[in-house]
mmCIF file of the N, C-alpha and C atoms, coordinates in Angstrom:
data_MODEL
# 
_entry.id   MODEL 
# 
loop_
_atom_site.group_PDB 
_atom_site.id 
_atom_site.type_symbol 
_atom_site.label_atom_id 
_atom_site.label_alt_id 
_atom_site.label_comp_id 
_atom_site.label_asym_id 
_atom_site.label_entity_id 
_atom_site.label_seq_id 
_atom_site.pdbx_PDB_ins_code 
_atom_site.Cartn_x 
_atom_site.Cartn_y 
_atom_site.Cartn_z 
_atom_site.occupancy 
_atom_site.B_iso_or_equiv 
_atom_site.pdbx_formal_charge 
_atom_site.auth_seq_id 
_atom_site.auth_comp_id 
_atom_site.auth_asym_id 
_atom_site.auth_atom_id 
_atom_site.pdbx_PDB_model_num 
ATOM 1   N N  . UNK A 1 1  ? 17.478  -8.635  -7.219  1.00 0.00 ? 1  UNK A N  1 
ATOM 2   C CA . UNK A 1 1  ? 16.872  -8.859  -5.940  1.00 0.00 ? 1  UNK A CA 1 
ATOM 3   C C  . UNK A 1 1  ? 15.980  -10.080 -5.938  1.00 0.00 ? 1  UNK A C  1 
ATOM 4   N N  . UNK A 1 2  ? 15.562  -10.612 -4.839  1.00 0.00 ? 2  UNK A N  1 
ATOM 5   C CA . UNK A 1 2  ? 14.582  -11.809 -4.551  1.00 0.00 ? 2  UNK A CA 1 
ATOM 6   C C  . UNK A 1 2  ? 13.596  -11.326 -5.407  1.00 0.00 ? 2  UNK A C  1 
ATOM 7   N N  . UNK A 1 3  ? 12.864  -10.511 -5.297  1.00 0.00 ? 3  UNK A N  1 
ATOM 8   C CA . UNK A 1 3  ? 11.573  -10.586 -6.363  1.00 0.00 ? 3  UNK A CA 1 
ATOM 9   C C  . UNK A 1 3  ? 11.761  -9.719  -7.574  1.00 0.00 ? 3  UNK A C  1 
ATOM 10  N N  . UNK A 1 4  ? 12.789  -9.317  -8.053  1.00 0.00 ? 4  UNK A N  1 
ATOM 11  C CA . UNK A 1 4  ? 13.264  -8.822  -9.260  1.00 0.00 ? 4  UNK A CA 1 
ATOM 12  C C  . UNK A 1 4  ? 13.446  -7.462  -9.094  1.00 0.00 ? 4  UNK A C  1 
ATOM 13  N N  . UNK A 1 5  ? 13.421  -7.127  -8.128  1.00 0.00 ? 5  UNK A N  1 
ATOM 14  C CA . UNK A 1 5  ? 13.704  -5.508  -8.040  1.00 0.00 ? 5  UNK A CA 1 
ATOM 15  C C  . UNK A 1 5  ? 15.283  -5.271  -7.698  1.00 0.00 ? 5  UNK A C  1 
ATOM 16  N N  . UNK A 1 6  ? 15.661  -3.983  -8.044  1.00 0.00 ? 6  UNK A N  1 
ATOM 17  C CA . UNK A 1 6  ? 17.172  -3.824  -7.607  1.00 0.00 ? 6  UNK A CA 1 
ATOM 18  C C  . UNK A 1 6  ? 17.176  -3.110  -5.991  1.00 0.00 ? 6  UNK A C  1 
ATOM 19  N N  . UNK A 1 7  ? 18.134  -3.900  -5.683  1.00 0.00 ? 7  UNK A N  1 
ATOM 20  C CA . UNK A 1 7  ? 18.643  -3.522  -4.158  1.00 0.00 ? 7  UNK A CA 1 
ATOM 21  C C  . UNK A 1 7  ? 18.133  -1.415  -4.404  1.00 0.00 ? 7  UNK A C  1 
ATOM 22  N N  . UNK A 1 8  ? 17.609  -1.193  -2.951  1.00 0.00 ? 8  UNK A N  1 
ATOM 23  C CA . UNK A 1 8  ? 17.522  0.436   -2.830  1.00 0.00 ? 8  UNK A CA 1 
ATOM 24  C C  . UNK A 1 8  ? 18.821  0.609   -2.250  1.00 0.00 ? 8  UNK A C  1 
ATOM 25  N N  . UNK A 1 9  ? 19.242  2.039   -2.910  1.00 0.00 ? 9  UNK A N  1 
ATOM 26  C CA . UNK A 1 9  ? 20.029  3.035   -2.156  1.00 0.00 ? 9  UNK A CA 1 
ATOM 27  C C  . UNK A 1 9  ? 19.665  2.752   -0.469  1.00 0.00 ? 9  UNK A C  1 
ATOM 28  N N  . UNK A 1 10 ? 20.681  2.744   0.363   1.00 0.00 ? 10 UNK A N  1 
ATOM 29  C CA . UNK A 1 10 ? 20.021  3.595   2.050   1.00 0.00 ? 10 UNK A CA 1 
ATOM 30  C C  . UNK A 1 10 ? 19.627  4.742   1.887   1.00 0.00 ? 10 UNK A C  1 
ATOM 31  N N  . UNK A 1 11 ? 19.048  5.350   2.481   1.00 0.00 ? 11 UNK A N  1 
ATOM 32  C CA . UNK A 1 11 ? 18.728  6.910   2.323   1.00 0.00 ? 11 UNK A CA 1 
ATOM 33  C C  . UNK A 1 11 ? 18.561  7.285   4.214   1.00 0.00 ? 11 UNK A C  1 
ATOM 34  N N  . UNK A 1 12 ? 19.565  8.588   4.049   1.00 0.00 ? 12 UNK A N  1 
ATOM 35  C CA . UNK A 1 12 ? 19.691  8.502   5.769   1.00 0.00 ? 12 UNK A CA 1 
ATOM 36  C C  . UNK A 1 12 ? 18.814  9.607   5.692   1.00 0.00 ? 12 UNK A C  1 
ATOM 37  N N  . UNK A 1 13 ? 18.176  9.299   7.255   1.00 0.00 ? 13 UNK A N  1 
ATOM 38  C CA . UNK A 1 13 ? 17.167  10.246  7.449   1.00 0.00 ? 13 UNK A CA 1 
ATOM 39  C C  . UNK A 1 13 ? 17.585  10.485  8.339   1.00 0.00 ? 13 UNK A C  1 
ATOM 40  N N  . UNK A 1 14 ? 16.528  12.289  8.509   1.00 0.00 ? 14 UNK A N  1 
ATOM 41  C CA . UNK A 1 14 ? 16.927  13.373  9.184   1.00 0.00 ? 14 UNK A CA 1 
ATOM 42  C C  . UNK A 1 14 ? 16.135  12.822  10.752  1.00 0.00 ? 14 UNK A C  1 
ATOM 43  N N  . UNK A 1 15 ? 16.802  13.630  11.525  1.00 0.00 ? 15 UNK A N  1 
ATOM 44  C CA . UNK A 1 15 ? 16.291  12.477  13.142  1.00 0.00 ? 15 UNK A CA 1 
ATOM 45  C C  . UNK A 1 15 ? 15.002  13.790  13.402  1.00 0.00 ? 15 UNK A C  1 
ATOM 46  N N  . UNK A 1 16 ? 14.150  14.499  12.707  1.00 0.00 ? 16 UNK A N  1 
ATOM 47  C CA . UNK A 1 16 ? 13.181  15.546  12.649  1.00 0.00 ? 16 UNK A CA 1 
ATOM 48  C C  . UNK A 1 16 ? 12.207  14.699  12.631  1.00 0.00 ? 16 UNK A C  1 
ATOM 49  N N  . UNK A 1 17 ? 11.817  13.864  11.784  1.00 0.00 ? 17 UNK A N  1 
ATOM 50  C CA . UNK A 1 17 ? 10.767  13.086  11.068  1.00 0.00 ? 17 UNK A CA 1 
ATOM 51  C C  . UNK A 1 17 ? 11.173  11.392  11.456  1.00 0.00 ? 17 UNK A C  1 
ATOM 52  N N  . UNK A 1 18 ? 9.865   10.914  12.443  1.00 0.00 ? 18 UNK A N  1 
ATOM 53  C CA . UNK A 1 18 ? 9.911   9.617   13.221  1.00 0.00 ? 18 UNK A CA 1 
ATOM 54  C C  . UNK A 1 18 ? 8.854   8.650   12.910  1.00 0.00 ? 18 UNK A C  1 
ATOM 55  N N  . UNK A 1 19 ? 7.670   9.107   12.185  1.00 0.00 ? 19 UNK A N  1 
ATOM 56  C CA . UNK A 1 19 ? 6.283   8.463   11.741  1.00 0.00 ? 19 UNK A CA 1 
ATOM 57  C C  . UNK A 1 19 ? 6.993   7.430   11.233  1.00 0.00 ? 19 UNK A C  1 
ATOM 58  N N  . UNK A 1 20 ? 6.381   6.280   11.270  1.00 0.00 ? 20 UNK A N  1 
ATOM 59  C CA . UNK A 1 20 ? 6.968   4.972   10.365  1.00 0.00 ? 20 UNK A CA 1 
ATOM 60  C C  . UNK A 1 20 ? 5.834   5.066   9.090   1.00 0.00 ? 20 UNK A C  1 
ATOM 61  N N  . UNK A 1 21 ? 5.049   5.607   8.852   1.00 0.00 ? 21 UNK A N  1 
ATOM 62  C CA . UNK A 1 21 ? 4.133   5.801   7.936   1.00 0.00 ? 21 UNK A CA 1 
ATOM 63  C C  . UNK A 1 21 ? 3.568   7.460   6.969   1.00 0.00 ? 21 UNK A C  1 
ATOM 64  N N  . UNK A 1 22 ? 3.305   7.593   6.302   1.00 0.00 ? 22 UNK A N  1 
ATOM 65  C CA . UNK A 1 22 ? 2.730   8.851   5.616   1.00 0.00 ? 22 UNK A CA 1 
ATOM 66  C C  . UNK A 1 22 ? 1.199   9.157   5.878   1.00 0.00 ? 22 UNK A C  1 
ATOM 67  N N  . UNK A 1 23 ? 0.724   9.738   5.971   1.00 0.00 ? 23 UNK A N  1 
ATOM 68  C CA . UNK A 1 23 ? -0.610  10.343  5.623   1.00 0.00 ? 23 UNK A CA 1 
ATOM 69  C C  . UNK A 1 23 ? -0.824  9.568   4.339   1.00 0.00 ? 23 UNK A C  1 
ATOM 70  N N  . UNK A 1 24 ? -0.293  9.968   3.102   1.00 0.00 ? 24 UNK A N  1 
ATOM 71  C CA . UNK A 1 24 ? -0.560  9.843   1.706   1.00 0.00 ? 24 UNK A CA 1 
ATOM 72  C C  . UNK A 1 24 ? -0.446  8.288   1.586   1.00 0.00 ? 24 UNK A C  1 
ATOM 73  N N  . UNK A 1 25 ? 0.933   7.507   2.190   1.00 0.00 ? 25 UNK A N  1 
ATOM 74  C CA . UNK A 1 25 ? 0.756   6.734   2.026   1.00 0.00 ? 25 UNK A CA 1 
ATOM 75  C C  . UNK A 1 25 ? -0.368  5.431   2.641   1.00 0.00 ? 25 UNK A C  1 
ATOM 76  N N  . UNK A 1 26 ? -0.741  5.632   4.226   1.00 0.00 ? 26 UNK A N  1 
ATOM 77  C CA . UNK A 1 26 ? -1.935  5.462   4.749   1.00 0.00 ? 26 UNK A CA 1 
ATOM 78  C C  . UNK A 1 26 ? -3.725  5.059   3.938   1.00 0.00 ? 26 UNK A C  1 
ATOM 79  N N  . UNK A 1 27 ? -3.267  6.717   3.208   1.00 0.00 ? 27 UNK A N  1 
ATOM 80  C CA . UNK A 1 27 ? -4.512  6.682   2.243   1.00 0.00 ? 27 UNK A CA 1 
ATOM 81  C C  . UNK A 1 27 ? -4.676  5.882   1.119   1.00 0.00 ? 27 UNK A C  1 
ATOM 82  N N  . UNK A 1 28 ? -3.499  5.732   0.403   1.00 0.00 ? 28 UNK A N  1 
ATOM 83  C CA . UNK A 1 28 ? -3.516  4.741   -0.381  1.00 0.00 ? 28 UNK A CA 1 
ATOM 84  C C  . UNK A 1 28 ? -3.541  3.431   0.067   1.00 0.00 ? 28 UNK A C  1 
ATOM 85  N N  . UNK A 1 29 ? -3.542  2.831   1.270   1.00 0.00 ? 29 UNK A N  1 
ATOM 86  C CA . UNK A 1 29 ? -3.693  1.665   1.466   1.00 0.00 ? 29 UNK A CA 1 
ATOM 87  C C  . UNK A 1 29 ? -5.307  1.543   2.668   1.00 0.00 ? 29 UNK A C  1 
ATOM 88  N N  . UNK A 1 30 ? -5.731  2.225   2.512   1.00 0.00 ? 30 UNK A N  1 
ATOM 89  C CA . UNK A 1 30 ? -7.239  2.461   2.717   1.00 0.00 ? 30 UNK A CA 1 
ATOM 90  C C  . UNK A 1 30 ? -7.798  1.638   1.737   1.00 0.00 ? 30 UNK A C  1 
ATOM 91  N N  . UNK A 1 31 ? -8.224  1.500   0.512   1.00 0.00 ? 31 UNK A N  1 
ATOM 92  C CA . UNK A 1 31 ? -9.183  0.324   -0.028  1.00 0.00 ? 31 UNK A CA 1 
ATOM 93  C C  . UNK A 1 31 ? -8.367  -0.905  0.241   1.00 0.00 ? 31 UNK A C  1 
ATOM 94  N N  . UNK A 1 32 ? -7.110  -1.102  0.482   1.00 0.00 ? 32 UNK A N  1 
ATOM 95  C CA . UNK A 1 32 ? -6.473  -3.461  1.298   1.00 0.00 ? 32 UNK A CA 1 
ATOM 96  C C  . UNK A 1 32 ? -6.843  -3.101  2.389   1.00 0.00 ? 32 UNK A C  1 
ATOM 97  N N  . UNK A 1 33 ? -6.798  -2.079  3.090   1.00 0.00 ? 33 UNK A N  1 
ATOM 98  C CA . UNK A 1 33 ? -7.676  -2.547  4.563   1.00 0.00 ? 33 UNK A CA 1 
ATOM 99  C C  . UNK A 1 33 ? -8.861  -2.657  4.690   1.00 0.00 ? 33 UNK A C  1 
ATOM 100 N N  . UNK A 1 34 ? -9.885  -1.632  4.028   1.00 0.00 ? 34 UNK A N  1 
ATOM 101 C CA . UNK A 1 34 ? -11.077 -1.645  4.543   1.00 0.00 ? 34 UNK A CA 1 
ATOM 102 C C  . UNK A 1 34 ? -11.708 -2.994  3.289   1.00 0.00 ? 34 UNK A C  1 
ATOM 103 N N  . UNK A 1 35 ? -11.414 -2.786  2.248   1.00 0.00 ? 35 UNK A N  1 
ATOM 104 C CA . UNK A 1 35 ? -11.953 -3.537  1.073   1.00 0.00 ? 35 UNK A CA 1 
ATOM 105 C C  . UNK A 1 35 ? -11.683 -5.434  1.101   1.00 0.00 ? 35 UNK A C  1 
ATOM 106 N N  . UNK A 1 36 ? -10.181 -5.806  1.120   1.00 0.00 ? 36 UNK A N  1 
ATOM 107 C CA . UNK A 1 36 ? -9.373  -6.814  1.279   1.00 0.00 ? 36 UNK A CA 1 
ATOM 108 C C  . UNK A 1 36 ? -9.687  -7.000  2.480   1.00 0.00 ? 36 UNK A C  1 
ATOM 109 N N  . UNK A 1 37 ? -8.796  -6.566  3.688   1.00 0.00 ? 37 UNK A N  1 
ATOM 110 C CA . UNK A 1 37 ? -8.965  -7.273  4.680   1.00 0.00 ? 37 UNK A CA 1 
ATOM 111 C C  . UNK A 1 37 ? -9.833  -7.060  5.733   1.00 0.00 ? 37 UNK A C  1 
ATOM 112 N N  . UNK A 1 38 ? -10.976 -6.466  5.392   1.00 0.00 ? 38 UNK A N  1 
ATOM 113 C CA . UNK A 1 38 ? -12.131 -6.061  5.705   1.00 0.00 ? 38 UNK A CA 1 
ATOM 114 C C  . UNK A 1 38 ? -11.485 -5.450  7.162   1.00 0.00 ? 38 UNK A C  1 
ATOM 115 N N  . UNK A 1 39 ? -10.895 -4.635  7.636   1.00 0.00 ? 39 UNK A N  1 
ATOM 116 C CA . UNK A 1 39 ? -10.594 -3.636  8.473   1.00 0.00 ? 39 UNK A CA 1 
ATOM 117 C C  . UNK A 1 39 ? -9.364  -4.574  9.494   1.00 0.00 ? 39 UNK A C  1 
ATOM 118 N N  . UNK A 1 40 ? -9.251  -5.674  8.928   1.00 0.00 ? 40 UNK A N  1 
ATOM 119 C CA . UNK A 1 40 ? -8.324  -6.508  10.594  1.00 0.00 ? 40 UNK A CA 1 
ATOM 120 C C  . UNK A 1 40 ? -7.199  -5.749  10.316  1.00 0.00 ? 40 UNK A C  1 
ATOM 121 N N  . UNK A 1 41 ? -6.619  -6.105  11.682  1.00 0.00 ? 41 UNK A N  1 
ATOM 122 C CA . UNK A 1 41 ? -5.340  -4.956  11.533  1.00 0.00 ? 41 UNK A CA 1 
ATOM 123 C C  . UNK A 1 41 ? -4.195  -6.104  12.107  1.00 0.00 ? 41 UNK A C  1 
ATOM 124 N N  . UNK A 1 42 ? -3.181  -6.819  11.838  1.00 0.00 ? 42 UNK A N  1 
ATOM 125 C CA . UNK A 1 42 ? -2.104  -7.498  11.752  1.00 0.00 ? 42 UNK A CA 1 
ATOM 126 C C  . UNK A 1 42 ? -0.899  -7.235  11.916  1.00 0.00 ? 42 UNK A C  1 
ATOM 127 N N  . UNK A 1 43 ? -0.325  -7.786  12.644  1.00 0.00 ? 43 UNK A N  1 
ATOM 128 C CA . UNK A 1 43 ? 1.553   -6.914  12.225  1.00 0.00 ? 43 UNK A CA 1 
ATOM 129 C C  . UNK A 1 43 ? 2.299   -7.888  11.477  1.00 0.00 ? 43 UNK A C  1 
ATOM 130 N N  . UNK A 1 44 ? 1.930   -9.125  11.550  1.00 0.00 ? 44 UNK A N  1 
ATOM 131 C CA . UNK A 1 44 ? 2.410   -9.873  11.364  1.00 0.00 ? 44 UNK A CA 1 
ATOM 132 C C  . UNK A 1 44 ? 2.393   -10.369 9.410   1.00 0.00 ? 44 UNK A C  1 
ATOM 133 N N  . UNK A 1 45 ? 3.595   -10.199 8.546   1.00 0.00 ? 45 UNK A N  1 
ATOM 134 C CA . UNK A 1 45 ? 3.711   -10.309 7.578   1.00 0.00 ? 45 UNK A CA 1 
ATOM 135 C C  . UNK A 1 45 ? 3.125   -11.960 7.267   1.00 0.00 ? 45 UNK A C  1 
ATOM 136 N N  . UNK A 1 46 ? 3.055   -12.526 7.651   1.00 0.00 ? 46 UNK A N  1 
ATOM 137 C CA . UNK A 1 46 ? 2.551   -13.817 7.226   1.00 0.00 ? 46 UNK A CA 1 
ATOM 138 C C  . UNK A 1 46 ? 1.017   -14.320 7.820   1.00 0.00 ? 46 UNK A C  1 
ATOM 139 N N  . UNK A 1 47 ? 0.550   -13.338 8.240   1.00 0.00 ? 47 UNK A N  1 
ATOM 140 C CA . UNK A 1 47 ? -0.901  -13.460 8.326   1.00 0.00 ? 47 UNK A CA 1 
ATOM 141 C C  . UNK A 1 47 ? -1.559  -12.354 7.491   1.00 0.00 ? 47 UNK A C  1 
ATOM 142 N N  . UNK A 1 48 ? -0.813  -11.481 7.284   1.00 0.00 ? 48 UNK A N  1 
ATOM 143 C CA . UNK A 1 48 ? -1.242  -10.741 6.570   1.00 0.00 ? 48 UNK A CA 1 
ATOM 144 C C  . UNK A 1 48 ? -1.631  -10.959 4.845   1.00 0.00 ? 48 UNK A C  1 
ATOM 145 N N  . UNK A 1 49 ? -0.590  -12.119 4.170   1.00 0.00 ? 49 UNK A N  1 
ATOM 146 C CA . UNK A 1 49 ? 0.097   -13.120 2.891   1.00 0.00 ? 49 UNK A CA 1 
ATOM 147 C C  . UNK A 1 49 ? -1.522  -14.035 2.959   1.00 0.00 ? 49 UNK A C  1 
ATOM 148 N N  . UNK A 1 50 ? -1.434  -14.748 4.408   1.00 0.00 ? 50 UNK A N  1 
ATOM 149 C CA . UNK A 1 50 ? -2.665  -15.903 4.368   1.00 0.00 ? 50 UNK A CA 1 
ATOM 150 C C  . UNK A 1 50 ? -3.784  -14.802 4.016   1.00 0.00 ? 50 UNK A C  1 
ATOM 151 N N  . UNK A 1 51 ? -4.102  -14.111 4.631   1.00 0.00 ? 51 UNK A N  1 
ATOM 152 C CA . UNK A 1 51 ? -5.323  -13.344 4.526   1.00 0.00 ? 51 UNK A CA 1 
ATOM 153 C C  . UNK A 1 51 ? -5.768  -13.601 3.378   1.00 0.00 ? 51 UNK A C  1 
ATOM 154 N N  . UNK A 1 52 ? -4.720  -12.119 2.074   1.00 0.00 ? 52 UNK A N  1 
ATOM 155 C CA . UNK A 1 52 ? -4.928  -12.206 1.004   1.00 0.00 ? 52 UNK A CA 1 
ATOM 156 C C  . UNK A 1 52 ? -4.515  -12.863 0.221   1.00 0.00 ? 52 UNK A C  1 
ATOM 157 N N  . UNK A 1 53 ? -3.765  -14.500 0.497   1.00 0.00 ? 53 UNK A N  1 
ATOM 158 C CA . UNK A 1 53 ? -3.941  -15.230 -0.478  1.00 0.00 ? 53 UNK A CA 1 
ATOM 159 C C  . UNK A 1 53 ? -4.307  -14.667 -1.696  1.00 0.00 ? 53 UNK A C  1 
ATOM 160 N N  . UNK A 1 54 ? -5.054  -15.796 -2.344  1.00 0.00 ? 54 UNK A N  1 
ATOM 161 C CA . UNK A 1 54 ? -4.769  -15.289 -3.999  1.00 0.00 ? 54 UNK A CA 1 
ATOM 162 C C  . UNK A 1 54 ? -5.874  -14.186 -4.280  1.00 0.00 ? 54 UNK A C  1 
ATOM 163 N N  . UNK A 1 55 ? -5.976  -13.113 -3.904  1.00 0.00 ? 55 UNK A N  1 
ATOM 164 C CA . UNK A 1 55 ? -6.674  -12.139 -4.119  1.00 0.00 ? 55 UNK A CA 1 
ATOM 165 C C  . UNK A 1 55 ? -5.391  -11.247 -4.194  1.00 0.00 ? 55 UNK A C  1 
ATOM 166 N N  . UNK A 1 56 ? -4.248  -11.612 -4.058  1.00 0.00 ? 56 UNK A N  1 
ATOM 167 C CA . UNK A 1 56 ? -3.029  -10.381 -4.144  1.00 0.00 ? 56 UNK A CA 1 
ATOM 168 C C  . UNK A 1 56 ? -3.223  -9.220  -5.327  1.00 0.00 ? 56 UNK A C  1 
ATOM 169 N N  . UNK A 1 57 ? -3.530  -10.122 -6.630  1.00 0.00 ? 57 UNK A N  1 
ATOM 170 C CA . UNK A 1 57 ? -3.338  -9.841  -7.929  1.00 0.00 ? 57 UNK A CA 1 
ATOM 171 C C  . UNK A 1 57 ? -4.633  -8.932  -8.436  1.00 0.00 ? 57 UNK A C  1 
ATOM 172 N N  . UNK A 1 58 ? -5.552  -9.633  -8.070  1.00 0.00 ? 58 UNK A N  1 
ATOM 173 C CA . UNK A 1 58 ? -6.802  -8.475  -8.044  1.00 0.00 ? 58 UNK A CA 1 
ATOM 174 C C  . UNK A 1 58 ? -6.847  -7.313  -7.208  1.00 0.00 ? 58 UNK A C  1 
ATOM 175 N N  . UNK A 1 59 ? -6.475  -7.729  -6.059  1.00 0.00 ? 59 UNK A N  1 
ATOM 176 C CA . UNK A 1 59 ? -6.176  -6.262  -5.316  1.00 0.00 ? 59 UNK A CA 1 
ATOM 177 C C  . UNK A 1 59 ? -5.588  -5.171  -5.977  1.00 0.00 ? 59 UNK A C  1 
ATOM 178 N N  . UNK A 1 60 ? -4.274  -5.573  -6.841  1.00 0.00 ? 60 UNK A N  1 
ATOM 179 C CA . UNK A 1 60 ? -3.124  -4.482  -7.209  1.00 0.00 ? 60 UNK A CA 1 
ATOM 180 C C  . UNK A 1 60 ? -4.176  -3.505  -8.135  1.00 0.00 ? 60 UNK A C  1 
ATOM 181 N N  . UNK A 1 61 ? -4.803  -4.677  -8.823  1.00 0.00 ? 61 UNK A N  1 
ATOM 182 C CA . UNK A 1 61 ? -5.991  -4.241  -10.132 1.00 0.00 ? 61 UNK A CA 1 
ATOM 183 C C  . UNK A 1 61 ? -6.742  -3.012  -9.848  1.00 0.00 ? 61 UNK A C  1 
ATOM 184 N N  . UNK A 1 62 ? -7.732  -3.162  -8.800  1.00 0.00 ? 62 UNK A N  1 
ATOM 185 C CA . UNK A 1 62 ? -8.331  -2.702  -8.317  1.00 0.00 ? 62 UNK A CA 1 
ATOM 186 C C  . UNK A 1 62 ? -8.011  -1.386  -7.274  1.00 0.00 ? 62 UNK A C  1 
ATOM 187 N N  . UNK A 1 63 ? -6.851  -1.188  -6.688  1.00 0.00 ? 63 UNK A N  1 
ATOM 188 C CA . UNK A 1 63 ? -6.429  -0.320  -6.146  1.00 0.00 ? 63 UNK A CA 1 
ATOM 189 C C  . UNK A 1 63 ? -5.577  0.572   -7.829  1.00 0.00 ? 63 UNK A C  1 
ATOM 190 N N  . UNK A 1 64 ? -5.359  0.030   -8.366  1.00 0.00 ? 64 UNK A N  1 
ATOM 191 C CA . UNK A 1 64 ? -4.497  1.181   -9.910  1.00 0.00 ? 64 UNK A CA 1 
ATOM 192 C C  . UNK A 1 64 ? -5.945  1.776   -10.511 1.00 0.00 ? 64 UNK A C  1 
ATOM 193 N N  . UNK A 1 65 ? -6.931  0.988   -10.490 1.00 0.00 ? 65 UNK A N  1 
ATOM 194 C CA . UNK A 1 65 ? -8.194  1.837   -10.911 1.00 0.00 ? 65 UNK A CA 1 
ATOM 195 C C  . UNK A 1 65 ? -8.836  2.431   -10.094 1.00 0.00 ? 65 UNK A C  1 
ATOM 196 N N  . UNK A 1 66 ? -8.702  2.067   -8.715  1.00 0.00 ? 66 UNK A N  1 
ATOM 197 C CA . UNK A 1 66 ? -9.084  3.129   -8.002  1.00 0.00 ? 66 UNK A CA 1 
ATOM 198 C C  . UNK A 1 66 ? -8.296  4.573   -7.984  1.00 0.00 ? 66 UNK A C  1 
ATOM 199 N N  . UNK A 1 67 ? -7.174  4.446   -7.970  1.00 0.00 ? 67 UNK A N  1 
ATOM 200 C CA . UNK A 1 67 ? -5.984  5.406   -7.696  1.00 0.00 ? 67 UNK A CA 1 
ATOM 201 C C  . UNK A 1 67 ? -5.982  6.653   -8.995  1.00 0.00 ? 67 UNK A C  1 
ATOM 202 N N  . UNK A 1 68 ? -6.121  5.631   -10.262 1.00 0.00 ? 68 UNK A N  1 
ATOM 203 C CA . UNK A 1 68 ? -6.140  6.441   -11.365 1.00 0.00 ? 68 UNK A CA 1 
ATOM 204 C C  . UNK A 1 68 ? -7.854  6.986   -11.884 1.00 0.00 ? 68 UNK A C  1 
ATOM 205 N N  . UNK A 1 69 ? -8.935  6.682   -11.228 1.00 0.00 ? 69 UNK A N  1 
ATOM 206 C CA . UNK A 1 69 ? -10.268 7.262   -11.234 1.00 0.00 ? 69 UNK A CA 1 
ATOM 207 C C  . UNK A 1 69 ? -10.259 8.631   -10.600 1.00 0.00 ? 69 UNK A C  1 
ATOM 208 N N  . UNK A 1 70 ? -8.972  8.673   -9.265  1.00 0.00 ? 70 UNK A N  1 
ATOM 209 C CA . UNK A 1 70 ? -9.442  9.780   -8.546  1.00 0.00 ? 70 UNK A CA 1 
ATOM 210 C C  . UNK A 1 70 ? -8.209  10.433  -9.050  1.00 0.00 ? 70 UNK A C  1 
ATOM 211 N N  . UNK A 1 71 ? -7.315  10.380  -9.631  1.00 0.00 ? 71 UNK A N  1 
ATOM 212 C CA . UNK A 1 71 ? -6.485  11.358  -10.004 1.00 0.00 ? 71 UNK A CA 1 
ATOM 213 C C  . UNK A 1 71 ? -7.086  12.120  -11.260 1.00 0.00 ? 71 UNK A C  1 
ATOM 214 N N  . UNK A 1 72 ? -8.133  10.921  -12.277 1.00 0.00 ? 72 UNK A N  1 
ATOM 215 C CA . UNK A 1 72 ? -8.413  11.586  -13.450 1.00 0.00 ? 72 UNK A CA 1 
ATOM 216 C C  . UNK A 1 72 ? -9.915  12.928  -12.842 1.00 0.00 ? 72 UNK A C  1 
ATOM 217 N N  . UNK A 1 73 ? -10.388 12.819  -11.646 1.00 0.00 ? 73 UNK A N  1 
ATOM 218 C CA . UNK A 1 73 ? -11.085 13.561  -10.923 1.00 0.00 ? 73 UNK A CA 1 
ATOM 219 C C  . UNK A 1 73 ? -10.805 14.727  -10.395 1.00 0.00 ? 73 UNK A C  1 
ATOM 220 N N  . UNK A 1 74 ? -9.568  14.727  -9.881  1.00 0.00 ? 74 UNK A N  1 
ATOM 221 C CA . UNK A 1 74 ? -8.830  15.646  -8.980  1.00 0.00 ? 74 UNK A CA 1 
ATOM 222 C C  . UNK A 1 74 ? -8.506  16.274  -10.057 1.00 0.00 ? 74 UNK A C  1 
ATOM 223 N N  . UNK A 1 75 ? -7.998  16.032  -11.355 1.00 0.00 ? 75 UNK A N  1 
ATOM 224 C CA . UNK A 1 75 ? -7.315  17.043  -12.656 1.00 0.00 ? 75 UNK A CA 1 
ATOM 225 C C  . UNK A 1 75 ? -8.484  17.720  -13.094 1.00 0.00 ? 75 UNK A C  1 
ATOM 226 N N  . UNK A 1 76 ? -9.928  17.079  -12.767 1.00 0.00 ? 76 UNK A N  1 
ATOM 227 C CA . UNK A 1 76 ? -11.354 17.895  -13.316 1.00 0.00 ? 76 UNK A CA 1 
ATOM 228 C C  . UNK A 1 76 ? -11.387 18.499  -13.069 1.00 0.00 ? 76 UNK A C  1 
ATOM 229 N N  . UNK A 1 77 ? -11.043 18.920  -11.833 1.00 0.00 ? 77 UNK A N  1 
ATOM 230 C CA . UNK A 1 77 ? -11.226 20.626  -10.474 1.00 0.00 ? 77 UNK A CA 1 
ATOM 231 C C  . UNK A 1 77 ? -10.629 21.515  -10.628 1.00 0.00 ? 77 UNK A C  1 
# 
């Protein structure tokens, strides 16, 4: 693929379920909105690129230690 990934399967979905988004997944992208792009909200894929410019790479950083702080939390309970 263009950025090294392999082409996905299609996966047909059931016409039950219409959200273009998850809950779960939402939440995980809660610290690039509020943190990164300090809350703007965009549709547009190439303003979204300018925004975070070269902060892409620290972001990923920073969201895997966030992600894996609260999972090693959630296993405490």
């Amino acid at each position: 693929g263009r950025y090294g990934y392999r082409p996905a399967e299609l996966i047909e979905r059931c016409g039950c379920h219409n959200s273009r988004t998850t809950g779960i997944s939402e939440s995980r992208l809660e610290v690039i909105k509020h943190t990164v792009l300090q809350g703007e909200v965009t549709s547009r894929i190439d303003q979204v690129v300018q925004i975070l410019d070269f902060n892409i790479r620290q972001t990923e950083i920073n969201y895997s230690n966030h992600y894996l702080l609260n999972l090693i939390r959630s296993r405490r309970m």
